[in-house]
C-alpha positions as CSV (number, residue, x, y, z in Angstrom):
1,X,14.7,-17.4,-5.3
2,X,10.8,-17.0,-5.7
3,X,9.7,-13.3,-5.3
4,X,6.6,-13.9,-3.1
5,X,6.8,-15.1,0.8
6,X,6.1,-18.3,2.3
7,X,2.9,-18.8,3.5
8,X,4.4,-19.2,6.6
9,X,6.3,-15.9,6.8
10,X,2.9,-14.4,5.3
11,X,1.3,-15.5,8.3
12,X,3.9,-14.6,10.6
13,X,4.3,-11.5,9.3
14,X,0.6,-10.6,9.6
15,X,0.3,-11.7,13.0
16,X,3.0,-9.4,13.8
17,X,0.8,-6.7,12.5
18,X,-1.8,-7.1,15.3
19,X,-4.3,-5.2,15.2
20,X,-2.3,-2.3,13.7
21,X,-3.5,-1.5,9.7
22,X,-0.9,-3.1,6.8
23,X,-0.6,-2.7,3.0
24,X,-0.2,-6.0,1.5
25,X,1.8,-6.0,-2.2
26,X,0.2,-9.8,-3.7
27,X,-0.5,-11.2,-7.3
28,X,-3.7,-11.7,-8.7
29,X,-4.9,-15.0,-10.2
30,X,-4.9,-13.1,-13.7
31,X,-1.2,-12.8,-13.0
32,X,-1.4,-8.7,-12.3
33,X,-0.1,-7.2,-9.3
34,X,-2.6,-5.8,-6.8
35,X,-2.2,-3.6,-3.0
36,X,-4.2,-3.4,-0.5
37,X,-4.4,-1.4,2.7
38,X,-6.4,-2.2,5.8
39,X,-6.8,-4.8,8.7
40,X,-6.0,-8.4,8.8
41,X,-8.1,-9.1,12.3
42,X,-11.1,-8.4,11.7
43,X,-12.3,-11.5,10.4
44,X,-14.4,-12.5,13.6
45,X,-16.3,-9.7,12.5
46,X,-17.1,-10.9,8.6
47,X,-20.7,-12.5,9.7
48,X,-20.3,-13.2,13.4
49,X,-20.6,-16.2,15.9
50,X,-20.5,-19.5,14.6
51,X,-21.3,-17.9,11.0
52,X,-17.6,-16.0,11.4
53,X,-16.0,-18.8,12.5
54,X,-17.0,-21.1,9.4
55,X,-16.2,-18.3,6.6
56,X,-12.7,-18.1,8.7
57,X,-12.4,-21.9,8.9
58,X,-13.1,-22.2,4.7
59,X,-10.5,-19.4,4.0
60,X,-7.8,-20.9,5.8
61,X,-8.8,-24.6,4.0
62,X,-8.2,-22.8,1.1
63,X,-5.1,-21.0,1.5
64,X,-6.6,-17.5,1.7
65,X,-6.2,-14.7,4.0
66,X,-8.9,-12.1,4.3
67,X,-7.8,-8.1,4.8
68,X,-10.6,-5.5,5.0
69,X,-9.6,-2.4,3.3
70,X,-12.2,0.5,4.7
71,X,-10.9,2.7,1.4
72,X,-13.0,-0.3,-0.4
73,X,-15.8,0.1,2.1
74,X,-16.5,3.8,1.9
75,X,-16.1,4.1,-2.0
76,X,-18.7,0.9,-2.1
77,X,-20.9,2.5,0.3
78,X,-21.2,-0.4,2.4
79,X,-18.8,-1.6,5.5
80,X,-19.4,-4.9,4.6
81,X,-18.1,-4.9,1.1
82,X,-14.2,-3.5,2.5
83,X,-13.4,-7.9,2.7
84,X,-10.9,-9.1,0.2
85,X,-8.7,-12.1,0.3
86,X,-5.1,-12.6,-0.7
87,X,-3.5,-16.3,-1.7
88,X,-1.2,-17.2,0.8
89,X,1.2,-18.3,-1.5
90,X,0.7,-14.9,-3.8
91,X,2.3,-12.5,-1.3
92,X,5.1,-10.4,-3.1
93,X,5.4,-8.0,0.2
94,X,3.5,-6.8,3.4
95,X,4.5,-3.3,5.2
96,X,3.5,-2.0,8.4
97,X,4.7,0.5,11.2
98,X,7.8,1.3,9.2
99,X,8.4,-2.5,8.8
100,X,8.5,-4.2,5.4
101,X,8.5,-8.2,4.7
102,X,9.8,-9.4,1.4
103,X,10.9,-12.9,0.0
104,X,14.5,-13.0,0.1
C-alpha cells in the first residue's frame, strides 16, 4: 500500500475543495515532508489571459498542481510569490472543511 494518493484522487480531492482554502501534507523531491495551506483555484490568476492559461497547461504536462499559500505571500512581501506546486504523485494527504484524504 503506497502512502501518498493517486493522482487521480489528488485531483478529485482538490476539486472537491472548490474554492474553499486546504492544507496539503506532500513530499519533497529531496525526500522531506512539506505542508502547505492555501488555495488550489487560483491559478487563472498566476499571470492572466492566455499567459495563465499556458503556465496552467505546462503544470498539468508535468504532473504538478499549483496551491497559493497567502502565509507565503505576506511573509515574502509580494502576492505573487504565495505560488507553489505539489507532484501529483507526492501527495501523502489533503484536509479541508473537517474533511481529510489519505491513501489507503
Amino acid at each position: 500500500m503506497s502512502k501518498f494518493l493517486s493522482p487521480a484522487v489528488a485531483k478529485a480531492a482538490i476539486a472537491d475543495t472548490g474554492t474553499k482554502f486546504a492544507t496539503v501534507t506532500f513530499q519533497k523531491v529531496d525526500g522531506t515532508l512539506r505542508e502547505i495551506s492555501g488555495l488550489f483555484r487560483p491559478t487563472s490568476k498566476m499571470v492572466g489571459g492566455e499567459g495563465g492559461q499556458m503556465a496552467s497547461a505546462r503544470l498539468k504536462k508535468n504532473g504538478l498542481i499549483a496551491i497559493w499559500s497567502p502565509q507565503i505571500a505576506r511573509e515574502a512581501g509580494n502576492p505573487l510569490r504565495g505560488w507553489r506546486s505539489v507532484r501529483d504523485g507526492a501527495i501523502i494527504a489533503i484536509k479541508t472543511e473537517g474533511r481529510t484524504y489519505t491513501a489507503g
